[in-house]
Phi, psi and omega in degrees: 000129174301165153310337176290263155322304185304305192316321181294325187308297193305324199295308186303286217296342180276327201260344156309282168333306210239009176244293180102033161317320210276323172332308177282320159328290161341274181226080166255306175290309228254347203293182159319094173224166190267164208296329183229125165236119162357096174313336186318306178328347176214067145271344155271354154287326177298329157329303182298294148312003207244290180326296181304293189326315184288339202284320158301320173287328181245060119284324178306310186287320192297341173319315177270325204257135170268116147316051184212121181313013175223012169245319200280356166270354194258338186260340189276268181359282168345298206266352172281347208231355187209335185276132201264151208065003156358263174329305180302297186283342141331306189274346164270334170294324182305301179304285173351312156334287171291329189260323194270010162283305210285319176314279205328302199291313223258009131346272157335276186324310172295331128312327178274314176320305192275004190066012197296343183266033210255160125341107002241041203258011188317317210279328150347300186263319173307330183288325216257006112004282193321300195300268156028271174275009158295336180277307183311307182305289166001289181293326174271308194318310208258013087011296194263038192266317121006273258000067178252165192269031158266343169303300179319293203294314212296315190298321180279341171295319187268357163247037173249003179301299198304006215254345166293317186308117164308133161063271207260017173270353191291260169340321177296300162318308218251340201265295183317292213273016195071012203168200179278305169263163179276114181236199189289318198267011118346287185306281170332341203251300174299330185258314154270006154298314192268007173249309162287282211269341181287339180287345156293307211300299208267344161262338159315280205298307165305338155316304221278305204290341168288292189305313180309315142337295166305325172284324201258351167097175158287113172328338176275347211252313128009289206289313200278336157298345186280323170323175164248160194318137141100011178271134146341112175120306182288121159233163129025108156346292201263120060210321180348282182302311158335316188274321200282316176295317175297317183292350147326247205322293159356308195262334161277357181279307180283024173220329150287339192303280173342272142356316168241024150285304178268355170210095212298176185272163167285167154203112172261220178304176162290167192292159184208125179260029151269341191035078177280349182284329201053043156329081223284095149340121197228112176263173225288153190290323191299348189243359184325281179013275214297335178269357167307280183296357166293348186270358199235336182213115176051193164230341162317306166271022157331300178304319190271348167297307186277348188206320178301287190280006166292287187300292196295353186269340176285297159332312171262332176287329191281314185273018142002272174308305212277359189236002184238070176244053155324124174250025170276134183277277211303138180315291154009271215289359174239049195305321177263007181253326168295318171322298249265289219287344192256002170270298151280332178300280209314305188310256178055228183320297189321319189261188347305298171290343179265333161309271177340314199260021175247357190018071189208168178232190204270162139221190214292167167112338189061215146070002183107007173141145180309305187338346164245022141236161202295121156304146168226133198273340201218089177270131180272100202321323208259347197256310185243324188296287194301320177308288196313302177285349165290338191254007179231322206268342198312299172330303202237339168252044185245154175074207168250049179229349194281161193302138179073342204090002186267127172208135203246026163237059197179131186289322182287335193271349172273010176282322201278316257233323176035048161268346185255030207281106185283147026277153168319310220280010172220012173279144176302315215272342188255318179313293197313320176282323180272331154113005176300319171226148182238142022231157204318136175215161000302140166322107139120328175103174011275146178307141235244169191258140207300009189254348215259312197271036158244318185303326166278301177308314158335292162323276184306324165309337135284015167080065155055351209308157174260072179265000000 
């Protein structure tokens, strides 16, 4: 034996003695598998790899970046333009991102395919439910940390969803953003959520969702113990099995590389909360779906496109195991939970991409787009008027809170308030919707479409009335 290998020897058998190591050692490397295992199967170490990489790459940014709206686009520029390689470690986080949302999904999905979330893998599949939108959450906190103005707007698009929510979305909506608007204490509110508390959150819950994993084994690796001793096919964790997961991580390690050689993280304008560019508010790629589909359906049913079928998928992916108890694996034996689920993955990936390629968001009315909806020549404040302003103007002008003082939600206080002063075409409240005196409101878009704001006009050319 070499000096070398003893030294190794020794070391190990000292860290045995006072650890109790080689058992566990034993059989983690040595169990049973089968000889070719599916890569799907080891997504989740790529998952797992994609997480270091973010955890390095943005301890590395954090070196540099200032939390602050009058610092932090200036410090990303900074680390793109004077730190060397600055851009290379930008670009692997950016990338990095986006593939541990698409790892985490398609995890899942490879879990629910094989039946991995079964008896006695429930707490398996729940923490990992968890990670799953503990990742999401990652990916928008760490979105406006830029502060360009695509960061800005996708962040004011994606915290105007809870404002859909009954009773507490309001609060939720006010709670994110710190305020009325996406401002400096935003940022700050995000950058220590995407540093803190989700990186508690997400080593918590990966332990739990790691152990579980070690007690109950993998299903493919469950299955290949159940053989008998000496069958065709089965070999040794180790070095088999081993080499196929380093060639994994190998091949997602060269595909962010690649990714953030050839295709840069964005950086635009600075962020501008007037949006004097009329900048078009674009939300995050993970939510095109739900807003793809606001364009298909009523403007009535909004709430339930943006919070109702969110919540029922959550709802159900966590109660999963416990409603599902076919105690058969193979897909073949699960036909209507493989339907149900090839069903929804496709709608999905479907508005996902048609979202991507209209890069836009709804505006009111449904039906396929604002352009359908209808001018009303003689309009009822109580029927047409007062809805547009609860479902546009609500948000940022209601109560005694409102943005400016202005509140636009009551025929008297917009009476008192005297924007609606006919001829239209000198009213405050149809400039402010055309973009005619700035800025352009609702704040940021989407901007309401010229039949909904011909309908106020009309309305104030007929004095406002409270009919």
């Amino acid at each position: 034996m070499s000096a070398k290998k003893h030294q190794r020897q020794s070391f190990l058998d000292w860290l045995d003695e006072r650890a109790g190591i080689k058992p566990f050692m034993n059989e983690m490397l040595y169990h049973r598998v089968p000889r070719i295992v599916n890569p799907l199967d080891f997504l989740g170490l790529a998952t797992l790899f994609v997480f270091i990489n973010q955890v390095v790459t943005g301890m590395f940014l954090a070196m540099f970046y200032e939390a602050s709206s009058q610092t932090a686009y200036q410090s990303i520029q900074y680390i793109m333009t004077k730190v060397p390689l600055g851009w290379v470690v930008r670009d692997l986080h950016y990338w990095g991102a986006n593939a541990m949302v698409v790892l985490v999904a398609a995890h899942m999905l490879r879990g629910f395919y094989v039946g991995a979330y079964k008896k006695p893998r429930e707490i398996t599949w729940i923490t990992g439910v968890v990670l799953l939108f503990i990742t999401i959450l990652f990916a928008f906190t760490g979105y406006l940390l830029p502060w360009d103005q695509q960061s800005y707007w996708a962040t004011m698009v994606g915290t105007w969803m809870p404002f859909y929510a009954p009773f507490v979305g309001i609060y939720i909506a006010y709670l994110a953003r710190g305020g009325t608007y996406i401002s400096g204490l935003t940022l700050t509110r995000f950058y220590s959520i995407h540093m803190l508390v989700l990186p508690a959150l997400l080593l918590i819950f990966l332990g739990i969702h790691f152990a579980m994993v070690l007690k109950n084994q993998m299903l493919v690796v469950e299955e290949a113990e159940k053989k008998p001793k000496g069958t065709k096919g089965l070999v040794t964790f180790y070095p088999y099995t081993v080499f196929q997961m380093t060639m994994l991580i190998v091949v997602v390690a060269m595909t962010l590389l690649i990714l953030a050689l050839s295709s840069h993280a964005p950086l635009l304008a600075p962020a501008d909360p007037l949006n004097k560019a009329h900048y078009n508010p674009v939300p995050l790629w993970f939510f095109f779906s739900i807003y793809q589909l606001l364009k298909y359906i009523p403007a009535v049913l909004d709430p339930l496109g943006i919070i109702g079928l969110p919540t029922v998928a959550v709802i159900v992916l966590l109660a999963l195991p416990f409603f599902d108890k076919n105690p058969r694996h193979e897909p073949r034996h699960r036909p209507w939970a493989m339907s149900i689920a090839g069903v929804t993955v496709a709608a999905v990936v479907a508005l996902t991409y048609i979202g991507a390629m209209n890069q836009g968001i709804s505006q009111p009315g449904g039906g396929g787009g604002a352009s359908q909806v209808a001018t009303i020549a003689k309009p009822s404040f109580s029927a047409d008027i007062e809805p547009i302003f609860q479902a546009h103007c609500a948000v940022c002008h209601s109560g005694s809170n409102a943005s400016a003082g202005l509140d636009l939600t009551s025929y008297a206080s917009i009476q008192k308030l005297g924007i609606a002063k006919a001829p239209y075409q000198q009213s405050i409240l149809w400039q402010k919707l055309t973009g005619k005196m700035q800025p352009q409101m609702p704040l940021g878009g989407p901007y309401l479409p010229k039949t909904t704001i011909q309908t106020i006009a009309n309305w104030i050319t007929e004095g406002a009335p409270n009919n």
